[in-house]
C-alpha positions as CSV (number, residue, x, y, z in Angstrom):
1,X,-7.5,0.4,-11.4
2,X,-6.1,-0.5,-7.6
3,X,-3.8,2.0,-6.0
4,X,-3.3,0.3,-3.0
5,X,0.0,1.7,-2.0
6,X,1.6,5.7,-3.1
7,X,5.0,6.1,-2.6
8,X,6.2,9.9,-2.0
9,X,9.6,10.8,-1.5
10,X,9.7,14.1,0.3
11,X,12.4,16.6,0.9
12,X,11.0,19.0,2.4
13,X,10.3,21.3,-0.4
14,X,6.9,22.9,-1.9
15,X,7.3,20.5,-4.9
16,X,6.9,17.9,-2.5
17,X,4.2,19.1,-0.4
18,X,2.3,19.8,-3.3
19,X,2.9,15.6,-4.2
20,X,2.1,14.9,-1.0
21,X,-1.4,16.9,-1.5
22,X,-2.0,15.3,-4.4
23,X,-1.0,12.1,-3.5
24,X,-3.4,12.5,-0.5
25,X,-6.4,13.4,-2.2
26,X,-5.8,9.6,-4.7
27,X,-5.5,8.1,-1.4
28,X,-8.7,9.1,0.0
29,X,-10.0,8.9,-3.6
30,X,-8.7,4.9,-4.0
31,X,-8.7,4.2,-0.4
32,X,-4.7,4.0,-0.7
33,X,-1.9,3.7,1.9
34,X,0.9,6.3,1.6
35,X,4.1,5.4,2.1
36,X,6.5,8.4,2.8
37,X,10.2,8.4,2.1
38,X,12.4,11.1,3.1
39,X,16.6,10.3,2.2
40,X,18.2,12.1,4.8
41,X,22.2,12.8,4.6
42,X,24.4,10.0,5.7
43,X,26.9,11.3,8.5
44,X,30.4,10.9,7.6
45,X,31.9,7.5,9.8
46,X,35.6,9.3,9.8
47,X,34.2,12.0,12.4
48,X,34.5,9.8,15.3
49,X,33.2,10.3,18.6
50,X,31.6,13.0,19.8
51,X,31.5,14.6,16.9
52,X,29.7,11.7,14.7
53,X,26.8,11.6,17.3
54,X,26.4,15.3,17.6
55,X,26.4,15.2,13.6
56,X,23.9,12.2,13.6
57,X,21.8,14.0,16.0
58,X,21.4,17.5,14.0
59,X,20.4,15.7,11.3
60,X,17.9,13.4,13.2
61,X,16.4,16.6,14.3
62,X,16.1,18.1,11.1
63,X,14.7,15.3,9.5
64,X,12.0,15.1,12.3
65,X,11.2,18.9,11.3
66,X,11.2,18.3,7.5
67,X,9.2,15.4,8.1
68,X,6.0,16.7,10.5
69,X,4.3,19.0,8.1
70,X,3.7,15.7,5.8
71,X,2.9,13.6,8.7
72,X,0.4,16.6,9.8
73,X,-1.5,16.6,6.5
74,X,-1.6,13.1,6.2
75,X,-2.7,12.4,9.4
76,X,-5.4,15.2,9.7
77,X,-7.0,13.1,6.9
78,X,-7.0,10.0,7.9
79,X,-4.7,8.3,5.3
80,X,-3.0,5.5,6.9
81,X,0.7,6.1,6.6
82,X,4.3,4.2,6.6
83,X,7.4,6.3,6.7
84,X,11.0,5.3,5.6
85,X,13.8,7.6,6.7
86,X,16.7,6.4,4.9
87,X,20.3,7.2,3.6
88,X,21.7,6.8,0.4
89,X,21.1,8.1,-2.9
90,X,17.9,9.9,-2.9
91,X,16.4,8.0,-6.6
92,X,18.2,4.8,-5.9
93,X,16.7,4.5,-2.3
94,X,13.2,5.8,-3.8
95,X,13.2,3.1,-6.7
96,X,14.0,0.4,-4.4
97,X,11.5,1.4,-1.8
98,X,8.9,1.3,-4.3
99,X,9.9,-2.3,-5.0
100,X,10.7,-3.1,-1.3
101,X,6.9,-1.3,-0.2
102,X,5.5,-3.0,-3.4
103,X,3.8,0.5,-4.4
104,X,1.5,0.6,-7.2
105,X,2.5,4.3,-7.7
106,X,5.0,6.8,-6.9
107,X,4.5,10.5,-6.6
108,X,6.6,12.9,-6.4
109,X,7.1,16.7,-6.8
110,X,9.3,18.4,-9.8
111,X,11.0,21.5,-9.9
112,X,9.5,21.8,-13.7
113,X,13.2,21.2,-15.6
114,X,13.1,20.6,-19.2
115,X,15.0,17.1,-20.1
116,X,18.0,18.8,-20.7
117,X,18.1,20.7,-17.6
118,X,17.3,17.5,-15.9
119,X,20.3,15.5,-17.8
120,X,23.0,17.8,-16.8
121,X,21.5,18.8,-13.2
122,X,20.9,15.1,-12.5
123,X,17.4,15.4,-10.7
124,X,16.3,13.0,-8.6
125,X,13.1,12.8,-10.5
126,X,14.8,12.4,-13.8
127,X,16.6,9.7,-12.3
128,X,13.7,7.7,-10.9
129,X,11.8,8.3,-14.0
130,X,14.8,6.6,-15.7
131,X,15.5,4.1,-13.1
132,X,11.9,2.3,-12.2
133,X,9.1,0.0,-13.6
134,X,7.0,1.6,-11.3
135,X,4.4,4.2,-12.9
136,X,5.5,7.5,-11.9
137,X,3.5,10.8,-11.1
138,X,5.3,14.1,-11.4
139,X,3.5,16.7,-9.9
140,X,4.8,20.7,-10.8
């Protein structure tokens, strides 16, 4: 089995750091690139000026913040590692960076929701679960 690229969405939450753990310790395992995605907010275009750029820049900066923990661990281990900051739909933008990064796997933290939960809350893992041909890893 070749993992040669591990997609994990992060959001800044404990489910995905623990994905990102795990997903770190396949990598050094398989010798596998990790690609990182994090889907930030998009900033609403009717703001205009100067309120779109002060917009666009708080959530630059919190983005940068959510983001460094993962690029810490990653980077403290020597797993060589792409990031993707994008907007959009979180599972739409995950599913097509998987196709985009051509990732042989994608893993990703869950908050533990049964189906049900999952089909009325509308998770993002449900969703990518759903939406992808690529093998998925849900990590709790």
């Amino acid at each position: 089995m070749e993992l040669d690229r591990i997609l994990v969405p992060v959001d800044g939450s404990d489910y995905s750091l623990r994905a990102a753990r795990y997903a770190l310790n396949l990598g050094k395992t398989l010798n596998s690139e990790i690609v990182l995605v994090h889907c930030r907010k998009q900033v609403p275009l009717y703001l205009g000026e100067p309120y779109f750029q002060e917009a666009h820049d708080r959530i630059m900066e919190h983005t940068e913040k959510l983001m460094q923990p993962f690029r810490d661990l990653l980077s403290q281990n020597g797993i060589s590692v792409t990031e993707r900051i994008l907007e959009g739909r979180p599972a739409a933008m995950i599913c097509e960076s998987a196709r985009i990064e051509n990732c042989d796997l994608i893993v990703m933290g869950s908050r533990g929701r049964s189906d049900w939960q999952g089909l009325l809350l509308g998770s993002v893992t449900h969703r990518v679960l759903q939406a992808t041909p690529v093998p998925v890893l849900v990590i709790r």
